[in-house]
NUDREN-780373 format. One record per residue: residue number from 1; residue in one letter; z, y, x of N, C-alpha, C, O in turn. Coordinates in steps of 0.1 Angstrom, whole numbers, plus 2048, in hexadecimal, padded with zeros to 3 digits. Example, Ala and Ser with C-alpha at 12.3 -4.5 7.8 and 13.67 -1.06 7.14 Angstrom:
<nodes>
<node 1, "A", <84E, 7C7, 884>, <84E, 7D3, 87B>, <84E, 7DF, 884>, <855, 7DF, 88E>>
<node 2, "S", <847, 7EA, 880>, <847, 7F5, 889>, <84F, 800, 881>, <850, 80B, 886>>
</nodes>
This chain:
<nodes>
<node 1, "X", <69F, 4C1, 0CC>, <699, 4C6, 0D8>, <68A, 4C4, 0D6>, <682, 4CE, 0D9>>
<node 2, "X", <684, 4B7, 0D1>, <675, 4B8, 0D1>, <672, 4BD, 0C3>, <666, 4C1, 0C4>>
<node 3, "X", <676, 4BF, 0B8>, <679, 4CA, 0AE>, <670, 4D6, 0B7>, <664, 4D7, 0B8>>
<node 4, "X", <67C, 4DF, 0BD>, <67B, 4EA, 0C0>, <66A, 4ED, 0C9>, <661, 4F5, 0C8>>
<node 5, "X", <66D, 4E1, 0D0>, <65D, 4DF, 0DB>, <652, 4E2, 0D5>, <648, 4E8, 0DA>>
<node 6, "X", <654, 4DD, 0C6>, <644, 4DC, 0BE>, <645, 4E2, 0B8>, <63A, 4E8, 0B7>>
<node 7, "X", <64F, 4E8, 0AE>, <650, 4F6, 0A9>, <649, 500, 0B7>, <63D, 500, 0B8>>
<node 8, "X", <650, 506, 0C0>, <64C, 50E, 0CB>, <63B, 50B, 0CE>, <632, 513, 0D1>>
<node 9, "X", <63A, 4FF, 0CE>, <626, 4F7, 0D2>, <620, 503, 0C4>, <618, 50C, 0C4>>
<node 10, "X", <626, 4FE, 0BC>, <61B, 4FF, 0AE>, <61F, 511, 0AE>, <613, 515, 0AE>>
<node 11, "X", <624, 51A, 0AF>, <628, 529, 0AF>, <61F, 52C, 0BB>, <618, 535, 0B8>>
<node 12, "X", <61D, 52A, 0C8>, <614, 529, 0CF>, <604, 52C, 0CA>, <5FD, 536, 0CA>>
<node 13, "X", <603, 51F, 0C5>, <5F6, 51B, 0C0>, <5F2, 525, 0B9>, <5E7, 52A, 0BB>>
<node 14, "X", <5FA, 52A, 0AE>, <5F8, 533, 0A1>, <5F2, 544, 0AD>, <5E8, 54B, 0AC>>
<node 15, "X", <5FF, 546, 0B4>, <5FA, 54F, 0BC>, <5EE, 553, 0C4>, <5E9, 55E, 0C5>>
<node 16, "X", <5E8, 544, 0CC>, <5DD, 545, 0CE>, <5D3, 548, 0C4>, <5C9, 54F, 0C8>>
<node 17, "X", <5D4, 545, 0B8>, <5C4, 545, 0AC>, <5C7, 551, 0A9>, <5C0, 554, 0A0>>
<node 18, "X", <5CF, 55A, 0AD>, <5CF, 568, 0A7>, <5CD, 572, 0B2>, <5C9, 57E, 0B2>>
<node 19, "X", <5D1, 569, 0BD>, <5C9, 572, 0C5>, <5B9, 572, 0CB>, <5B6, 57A, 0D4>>
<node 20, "X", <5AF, 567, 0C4>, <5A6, 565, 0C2>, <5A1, 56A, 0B9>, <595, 56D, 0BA>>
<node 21, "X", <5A6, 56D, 0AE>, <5A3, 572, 0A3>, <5A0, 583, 0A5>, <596, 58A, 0A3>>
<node 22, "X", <5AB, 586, 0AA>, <5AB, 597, 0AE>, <5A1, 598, 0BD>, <59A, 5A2, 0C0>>
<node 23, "X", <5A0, 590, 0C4>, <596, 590, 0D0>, <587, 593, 0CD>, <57F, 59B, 0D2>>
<node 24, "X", <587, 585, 0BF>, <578, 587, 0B5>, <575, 593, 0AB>, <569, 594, 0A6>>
<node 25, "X", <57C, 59A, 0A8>, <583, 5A7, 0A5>, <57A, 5B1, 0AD>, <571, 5B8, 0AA>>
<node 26, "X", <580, 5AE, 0BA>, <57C, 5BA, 0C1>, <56E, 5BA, 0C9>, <569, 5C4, 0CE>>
<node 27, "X", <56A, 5AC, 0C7>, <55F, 5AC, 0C8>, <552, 5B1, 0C1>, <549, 5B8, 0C6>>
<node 28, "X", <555, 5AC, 0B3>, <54D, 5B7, 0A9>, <54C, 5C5, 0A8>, <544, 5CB, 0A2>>
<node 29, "X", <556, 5CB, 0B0>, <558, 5DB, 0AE>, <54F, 5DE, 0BA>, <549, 5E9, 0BC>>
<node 30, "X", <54D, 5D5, 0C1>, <54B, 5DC, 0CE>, <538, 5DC, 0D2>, <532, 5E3, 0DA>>
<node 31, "X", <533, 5D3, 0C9>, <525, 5D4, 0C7>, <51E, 5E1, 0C8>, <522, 5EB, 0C2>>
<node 32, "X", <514, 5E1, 0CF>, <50C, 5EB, 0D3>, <4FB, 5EA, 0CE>, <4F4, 5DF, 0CF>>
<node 33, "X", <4F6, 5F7, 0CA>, <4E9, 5F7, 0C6>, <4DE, 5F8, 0D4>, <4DF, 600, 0DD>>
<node 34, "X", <4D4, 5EF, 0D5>, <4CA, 5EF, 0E3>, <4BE, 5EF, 0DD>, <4BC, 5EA, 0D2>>
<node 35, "X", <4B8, 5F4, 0E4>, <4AA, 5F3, 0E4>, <49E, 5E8, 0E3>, <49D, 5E3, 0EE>>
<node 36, "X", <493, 5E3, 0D9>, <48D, 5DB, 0DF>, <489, 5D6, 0F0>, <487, 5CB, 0F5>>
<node 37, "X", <488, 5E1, 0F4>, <485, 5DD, 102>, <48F, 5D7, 10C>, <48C, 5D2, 117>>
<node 38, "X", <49C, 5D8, 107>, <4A5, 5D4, 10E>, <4A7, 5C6, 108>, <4A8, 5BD, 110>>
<node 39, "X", <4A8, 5C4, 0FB>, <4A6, 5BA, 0F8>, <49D, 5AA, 0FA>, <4A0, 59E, 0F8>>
<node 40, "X", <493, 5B2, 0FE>, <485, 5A9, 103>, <484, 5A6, 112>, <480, 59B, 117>>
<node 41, "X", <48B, 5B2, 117>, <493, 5B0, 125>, <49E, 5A3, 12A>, <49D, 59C, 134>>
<node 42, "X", <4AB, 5A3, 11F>, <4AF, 59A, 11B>, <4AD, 58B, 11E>, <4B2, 583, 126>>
<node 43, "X", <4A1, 588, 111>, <49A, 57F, 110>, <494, 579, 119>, <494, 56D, 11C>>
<node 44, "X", <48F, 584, 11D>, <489, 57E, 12B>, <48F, 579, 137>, <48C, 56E, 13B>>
<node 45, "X", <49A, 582, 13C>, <4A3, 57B, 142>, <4B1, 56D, 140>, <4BA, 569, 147>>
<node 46, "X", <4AD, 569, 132>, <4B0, 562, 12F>, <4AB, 554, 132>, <4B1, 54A, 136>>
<node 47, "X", <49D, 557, 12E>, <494, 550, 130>, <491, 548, 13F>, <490, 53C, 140>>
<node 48, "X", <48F, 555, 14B>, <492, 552, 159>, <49C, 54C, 15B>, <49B, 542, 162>>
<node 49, "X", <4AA, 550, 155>, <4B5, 546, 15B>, <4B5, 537, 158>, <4B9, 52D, 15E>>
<node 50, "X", <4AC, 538, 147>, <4AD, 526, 144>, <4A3, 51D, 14E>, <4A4, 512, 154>>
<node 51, "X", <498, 526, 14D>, <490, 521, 15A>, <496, 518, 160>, <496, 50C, 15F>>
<node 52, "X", <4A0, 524, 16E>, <4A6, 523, 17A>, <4AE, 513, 177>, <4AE, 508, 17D>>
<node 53, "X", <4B4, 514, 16D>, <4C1, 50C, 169>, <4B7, 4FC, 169>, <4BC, 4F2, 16D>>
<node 54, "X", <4AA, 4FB, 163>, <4A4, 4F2, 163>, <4A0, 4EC, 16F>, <4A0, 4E0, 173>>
<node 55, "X", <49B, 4F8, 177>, <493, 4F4, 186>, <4A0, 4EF, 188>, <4A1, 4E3, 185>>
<node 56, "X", <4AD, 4F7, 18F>, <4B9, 4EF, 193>, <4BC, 4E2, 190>, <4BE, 4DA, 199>>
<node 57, "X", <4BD, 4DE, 17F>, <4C2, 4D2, 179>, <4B5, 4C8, 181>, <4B8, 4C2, 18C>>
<node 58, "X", <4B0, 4C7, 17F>, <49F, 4C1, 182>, <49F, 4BA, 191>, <49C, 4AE, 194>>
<node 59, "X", <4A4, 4C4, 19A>, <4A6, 4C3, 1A9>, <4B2, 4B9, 1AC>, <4B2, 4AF, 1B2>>
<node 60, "X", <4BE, 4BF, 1A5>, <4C5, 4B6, 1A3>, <4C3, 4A8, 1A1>, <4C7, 4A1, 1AA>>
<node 61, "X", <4BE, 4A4, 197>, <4BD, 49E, 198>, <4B4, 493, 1A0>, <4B9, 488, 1A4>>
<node 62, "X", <4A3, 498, 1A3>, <49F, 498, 1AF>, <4A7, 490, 1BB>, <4A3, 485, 1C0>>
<node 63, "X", <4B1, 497, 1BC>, <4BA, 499, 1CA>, <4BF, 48E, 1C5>, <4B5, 488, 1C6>>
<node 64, "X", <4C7, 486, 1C0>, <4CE, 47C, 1BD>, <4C8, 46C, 1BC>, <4D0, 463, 1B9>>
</nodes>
């Protein structure tokens, strides 16, 4: 019976990494070409959110 358990665990497992594998798969297909400007756009907005995330953390802690 615990045979069967960890056989069934480990066939599981195997299933998940293949379907990570085909997920990462379809990720590469699905890449798209953008523009500098959108890219810099991006960036920027990136940028503003790490900001935010600092002001937040900061306050946080602040507040404590």
């Amino acid at each position: 019976m615990k045979e069967a358990a960890e056989k069934e665990a480990v066939e599981e497992e195997g299933a998940e990494e293949e379907g990570a594998e085909e997920e990462a798969d379809n990720v590469e297909e699905e890449l798209q070409v953008v523009s500098n400007d959108e890219v810099e756009k991006l960036k920027k907005d990136m940028l503003d959110l790490q900001e935010g995330m600092l002001k937040i953390n900061k306050s946080m802690k602040d507040g404590f």
